[in-house]
C-alpha positions in Angstrom: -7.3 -7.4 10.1 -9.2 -7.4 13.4 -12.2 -5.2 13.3 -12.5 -1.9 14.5 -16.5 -1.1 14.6 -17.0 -2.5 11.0 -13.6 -1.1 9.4 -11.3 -3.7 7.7 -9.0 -3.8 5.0 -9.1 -5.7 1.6 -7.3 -6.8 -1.5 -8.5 -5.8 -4.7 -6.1 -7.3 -6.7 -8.0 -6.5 -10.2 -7.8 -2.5 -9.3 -3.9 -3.2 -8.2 -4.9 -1.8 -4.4 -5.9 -2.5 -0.8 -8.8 -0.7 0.4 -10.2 0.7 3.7 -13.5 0.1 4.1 -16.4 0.9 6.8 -19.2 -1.7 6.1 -19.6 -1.5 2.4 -18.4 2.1 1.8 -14.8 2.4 0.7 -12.7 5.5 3.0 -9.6 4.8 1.7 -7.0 2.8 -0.2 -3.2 2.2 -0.9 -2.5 1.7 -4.7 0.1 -0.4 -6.5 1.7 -1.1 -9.7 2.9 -4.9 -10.4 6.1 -4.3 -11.7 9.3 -6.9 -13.2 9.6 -9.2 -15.3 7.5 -11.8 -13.3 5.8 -9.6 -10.7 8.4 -9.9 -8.3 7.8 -6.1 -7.2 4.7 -4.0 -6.0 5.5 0.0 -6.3 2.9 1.7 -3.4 2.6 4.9 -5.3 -0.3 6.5 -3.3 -2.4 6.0 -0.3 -5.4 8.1 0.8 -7.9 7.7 4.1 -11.2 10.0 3.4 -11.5 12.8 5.1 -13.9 11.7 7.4 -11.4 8.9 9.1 -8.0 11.5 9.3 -6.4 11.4 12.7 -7.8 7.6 13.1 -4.7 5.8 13.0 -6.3 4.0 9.9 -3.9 4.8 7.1 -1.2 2.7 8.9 -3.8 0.0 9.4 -4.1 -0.2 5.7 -0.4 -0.1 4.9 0.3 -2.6 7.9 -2.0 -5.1 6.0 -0.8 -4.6 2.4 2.7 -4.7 3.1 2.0 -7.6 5.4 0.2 -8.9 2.4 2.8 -8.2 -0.3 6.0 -9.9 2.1 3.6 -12.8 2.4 2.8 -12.8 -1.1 7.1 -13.1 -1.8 7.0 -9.7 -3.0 9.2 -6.8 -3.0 8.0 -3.6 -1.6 8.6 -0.5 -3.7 7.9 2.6 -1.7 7.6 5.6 -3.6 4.2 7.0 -1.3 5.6 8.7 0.7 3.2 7.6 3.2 4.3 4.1 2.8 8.5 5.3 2.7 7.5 7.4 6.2 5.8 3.7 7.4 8.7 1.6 6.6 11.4 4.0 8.1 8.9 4.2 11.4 9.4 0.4 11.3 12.5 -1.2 10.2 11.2 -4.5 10.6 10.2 -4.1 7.1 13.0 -2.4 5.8 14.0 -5.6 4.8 12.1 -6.4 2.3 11.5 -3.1 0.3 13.6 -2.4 -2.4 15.2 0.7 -3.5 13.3 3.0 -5.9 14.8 3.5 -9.1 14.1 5.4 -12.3 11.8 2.7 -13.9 10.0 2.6 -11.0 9.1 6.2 -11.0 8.4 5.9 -14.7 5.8 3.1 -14.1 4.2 5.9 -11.6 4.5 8.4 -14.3 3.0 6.1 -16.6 -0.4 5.1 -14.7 -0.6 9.1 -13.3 0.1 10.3 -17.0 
């Protein structure tokens, strides 16, 4: 991601997001679930920009990266944000490569939310 001030985007594959962050301060993140037998899907379940950075432009930022991440990655995107549904229908490019949501999906969400 090129900088903007000192706001960039990274993986943190060990918390299963991508996170927003100014400096060292996290503002935001977009949250998945690894899902299939081998991986093969990531279900964006929720993405959130503090407060402080609404009406930035930065939530698409993040998602831009960590889809960008996920097709690179050979990965199916999962949209059930609906954030990240909005994103991919404002950009068909990636239509492409996200799947359709289906109950098992939305029972993985359930699961992690419980």
């Amino acid at each position: 991601m090129e900088p903007e001030n000192a706001i960039t985007v990274r993986h943190a594959p060990d918390n299963h997001c991508y996170e927003l962050v100014d400096g060292q301060t996290s503002i935001g993140k977009t949250q998945y679930i690894p899902f299939g037998d081998s991986g093969g899907e990531r279900i964006f379940y929720h993405t959130e920009v503090s407060d402080d950075y609404a009406g930035k432009g930065l939530a698409s930022v993040l998602v831009k990266y960590a889809l960008n991440d996920t097709v690179a990655a050979g990965l199916t995107i999962i949209p059930v944000c609906p954030y990240v549904k909005g994103w991919i229908r404002r950009h068909p490019e990636y239509q492409q490569h996200a799947g359709k949501v289906r109950p098992e999906h939305l029972a993985a969400v359930d699961r992690i939310q419980g």
